[in-house]
C-alpha positions as CSV (number, residue, x, y, z in Angstrom):
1,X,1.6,31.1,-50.7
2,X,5.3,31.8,-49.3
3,X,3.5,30.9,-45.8
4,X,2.6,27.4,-47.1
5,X,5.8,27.1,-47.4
6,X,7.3,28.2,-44.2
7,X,4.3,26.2,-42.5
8,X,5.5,22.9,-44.3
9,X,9.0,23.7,-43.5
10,X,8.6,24.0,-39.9
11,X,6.5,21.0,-39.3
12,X,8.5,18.6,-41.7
13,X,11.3,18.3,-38.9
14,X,9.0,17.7,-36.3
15,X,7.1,15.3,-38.0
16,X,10.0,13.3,-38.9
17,X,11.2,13.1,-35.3
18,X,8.3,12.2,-34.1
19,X,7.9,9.0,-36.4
20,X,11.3,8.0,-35.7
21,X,10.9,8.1,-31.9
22,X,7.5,6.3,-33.1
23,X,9.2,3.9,-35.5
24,X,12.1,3.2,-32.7
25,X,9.7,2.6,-29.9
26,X,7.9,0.2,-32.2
27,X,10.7,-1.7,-33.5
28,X,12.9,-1.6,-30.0
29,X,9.9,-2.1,-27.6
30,X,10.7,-4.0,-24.7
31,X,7.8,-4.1,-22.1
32,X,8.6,-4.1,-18.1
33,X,6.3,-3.7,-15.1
34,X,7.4,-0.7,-13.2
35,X,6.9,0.4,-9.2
36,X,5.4,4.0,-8.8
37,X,7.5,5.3,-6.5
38,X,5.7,8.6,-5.6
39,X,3.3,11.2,-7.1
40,X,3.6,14.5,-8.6
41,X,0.3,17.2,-7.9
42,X,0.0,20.0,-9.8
43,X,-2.2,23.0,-8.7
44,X,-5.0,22.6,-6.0
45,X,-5.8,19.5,-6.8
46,X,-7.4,16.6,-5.0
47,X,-5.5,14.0,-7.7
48,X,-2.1,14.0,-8.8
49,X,-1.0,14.7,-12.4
50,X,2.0,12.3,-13.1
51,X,3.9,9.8,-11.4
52,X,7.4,8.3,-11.1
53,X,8.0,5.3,-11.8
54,X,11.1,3.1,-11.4
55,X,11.8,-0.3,-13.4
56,X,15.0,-2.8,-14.2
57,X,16.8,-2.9,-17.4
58,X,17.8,-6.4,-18.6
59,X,21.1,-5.4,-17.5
60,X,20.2,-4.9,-14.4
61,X,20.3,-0.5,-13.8
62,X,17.5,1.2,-12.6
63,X,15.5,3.8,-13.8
64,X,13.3,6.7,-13.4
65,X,10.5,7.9,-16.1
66,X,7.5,10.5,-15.0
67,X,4.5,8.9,-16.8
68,X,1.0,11.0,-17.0
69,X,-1.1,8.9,-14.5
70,X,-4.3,9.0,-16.7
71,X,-7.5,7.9,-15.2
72,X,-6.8,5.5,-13.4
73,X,-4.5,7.0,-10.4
74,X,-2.2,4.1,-9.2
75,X,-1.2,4.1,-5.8
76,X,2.6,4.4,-4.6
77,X,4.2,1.0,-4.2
78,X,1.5,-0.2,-7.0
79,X,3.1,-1.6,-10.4
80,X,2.6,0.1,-13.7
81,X,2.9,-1.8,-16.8
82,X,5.3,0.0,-18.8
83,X,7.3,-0.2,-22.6
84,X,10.2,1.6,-23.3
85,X,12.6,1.3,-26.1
86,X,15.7,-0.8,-26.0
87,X,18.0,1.7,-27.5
88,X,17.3,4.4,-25.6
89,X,15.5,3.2,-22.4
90,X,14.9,6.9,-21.2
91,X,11.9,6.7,-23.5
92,X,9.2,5.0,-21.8
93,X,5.5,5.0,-21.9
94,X,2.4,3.5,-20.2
95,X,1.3,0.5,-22.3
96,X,-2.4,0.8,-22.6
97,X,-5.0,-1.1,-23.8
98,X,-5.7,0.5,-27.1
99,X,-5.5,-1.4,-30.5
100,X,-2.5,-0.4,-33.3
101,X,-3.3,3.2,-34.9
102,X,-3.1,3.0,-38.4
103,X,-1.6,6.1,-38.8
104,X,1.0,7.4,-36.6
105,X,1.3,10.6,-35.2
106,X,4.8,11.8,-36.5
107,X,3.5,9.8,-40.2
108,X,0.4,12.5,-39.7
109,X,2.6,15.3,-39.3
110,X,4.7,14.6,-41.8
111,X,1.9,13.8,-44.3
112,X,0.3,17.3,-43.5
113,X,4.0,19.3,-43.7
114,X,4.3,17.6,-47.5
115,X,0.8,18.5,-48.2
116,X,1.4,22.1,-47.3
117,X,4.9,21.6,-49.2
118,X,3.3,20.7,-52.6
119,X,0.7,23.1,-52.4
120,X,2.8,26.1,-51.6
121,X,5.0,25.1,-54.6
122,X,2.7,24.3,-57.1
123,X,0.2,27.9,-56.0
124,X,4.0,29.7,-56.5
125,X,3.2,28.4,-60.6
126,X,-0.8,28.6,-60.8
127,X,-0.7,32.0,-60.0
């Protein structure tokens, strides 16, 4: 059960970063309309993977994020809504149109890496 263990102890980092760049994002979110600025086309493909986008800060500097372009493939010089966190404004996503998810994915994660926790500890005992 020492591989419980390990498993748990590996993801519990991961999860934890995750929900804090979650929990950030949530608390800091300040939403923009960017400019895609050009594509990026990975492969043979007819479609491009991910774009670049540029949008203002309040305080007026300008920056660059590469965004998945999902279904919907803007065009260059199109705008993109975006929403990236205050605090660190690197961190910007696509906002889409989806409802709140009740459970977060770094929450998931760390959920699971606890789970696996416990019951690597208590199998140590039961057996």
């Amino acid at each position: 059960m020492s591989a419980l263990l390990g498993i748990g102890l590996l993801l519990l980092p991961f999860g934890l970063r995750i929900h804090y760049l979650e929990r950030s994002m949530r608390r800091n979110a300040v939403w923009v309309v960017a400019t895609c600025v050009d594509h990026i086309y990975e492969g043979y493909t007819a479609h491009p993977k991910r774009m670049v986008c540029t949008y203002v800060t309040p305080d007026g500097r300008e920056l660059r994020w590469v965004l998945a372009v999902g279904p919907d493939f803007p065009l260059v010089g199109e705008a993109v809504p975006l929403v990236y966190d205050g605090r660190n404004e690197g961190l910007a996503k696509r906002q889409d149109g989806k409802g709140k998810r009740r459970i977060s994915l770094g929450l998931g994660w760390t959920l699971l890496a606890v789970i696996l926790l416990v019951l690597g500890a208590t199998a140590e005992y039961v057996l």
